[in-house]
C-alpha positions in Angstrom: 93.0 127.1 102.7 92.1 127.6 98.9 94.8 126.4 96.7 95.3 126.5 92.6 96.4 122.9 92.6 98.5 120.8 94.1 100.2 118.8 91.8 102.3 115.2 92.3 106.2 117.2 93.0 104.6 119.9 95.4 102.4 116.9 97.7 105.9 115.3 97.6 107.8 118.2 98.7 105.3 118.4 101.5 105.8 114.8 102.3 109.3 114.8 102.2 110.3 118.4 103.5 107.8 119.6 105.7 106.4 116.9 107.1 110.0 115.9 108.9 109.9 119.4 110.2 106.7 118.9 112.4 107.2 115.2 112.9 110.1 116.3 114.8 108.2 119.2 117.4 107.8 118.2 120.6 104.1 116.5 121.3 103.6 115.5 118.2 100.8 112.7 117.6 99.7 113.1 113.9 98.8 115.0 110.7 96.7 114.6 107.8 95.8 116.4 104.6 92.4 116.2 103.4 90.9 117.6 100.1 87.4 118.2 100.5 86.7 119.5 97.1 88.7 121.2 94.0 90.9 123.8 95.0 90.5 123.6 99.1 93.0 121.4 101.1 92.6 121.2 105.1 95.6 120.1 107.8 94.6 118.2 110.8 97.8 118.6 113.6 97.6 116.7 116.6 100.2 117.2 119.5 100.4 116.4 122.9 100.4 120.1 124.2 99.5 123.2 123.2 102.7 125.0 123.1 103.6 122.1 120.9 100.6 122.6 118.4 101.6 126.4 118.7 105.5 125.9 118.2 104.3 123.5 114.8 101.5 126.4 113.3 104.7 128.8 113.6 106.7 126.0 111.9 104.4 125.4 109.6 104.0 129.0 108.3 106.9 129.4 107.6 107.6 126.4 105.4 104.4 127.2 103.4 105.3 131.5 103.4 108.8 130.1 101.8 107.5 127.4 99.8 103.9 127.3 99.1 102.8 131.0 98.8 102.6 130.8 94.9 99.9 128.6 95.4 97.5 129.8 98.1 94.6 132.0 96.8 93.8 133.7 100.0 95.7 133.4 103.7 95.2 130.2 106.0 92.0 130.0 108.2 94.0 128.5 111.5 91.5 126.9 114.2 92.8 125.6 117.4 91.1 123.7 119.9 91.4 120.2 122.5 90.1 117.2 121.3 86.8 116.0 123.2 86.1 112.9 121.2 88.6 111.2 119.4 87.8 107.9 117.3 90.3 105.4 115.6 89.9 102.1 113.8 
């Protein structure tokens, strides 16, 4: 998704509102934001099950439709798939 910015009060309101929101959907494993260059931020979701990576992405647009559509330049690019390799520390 391109952004405008993302500035220290919104990344907490992220933290602190939405993340709880998907923490709590059933299946989930994990999340991450990752800012690959100005303007652009990426989620990475991870759940258990599909129908709970499906009920988060319907979460999720919501919270970000209510609370984050100032600052989105153009709509979400939403990719869904099963993890084939997976790699941790």
């Amino acid at each position: 998704m391109n952004v405008k910015s993302l500035d220290a009060e919104t990344l907490q309101r992220v933290e602190s509102e939405f993340i709880p929101i998907i923490q709590a959907t059933d299946g989930f494993v994990e999340y991450h934001i990752i800012q690959p260059g100005d303007n652009e931020l990426v989620t990475v979701s991870v759940f258990e099950t599909e129908e709970g990576a499906e009920a988060s992405r319907v979460a999720a647009a919501g919270w970000v439709n209510d609370n984050l559509a100032h600052l989105a330049t153009e709509p979400p690019n939403v990719l869904t798939g099963e993890v084939i390799i997976s790699a941790r520390r």
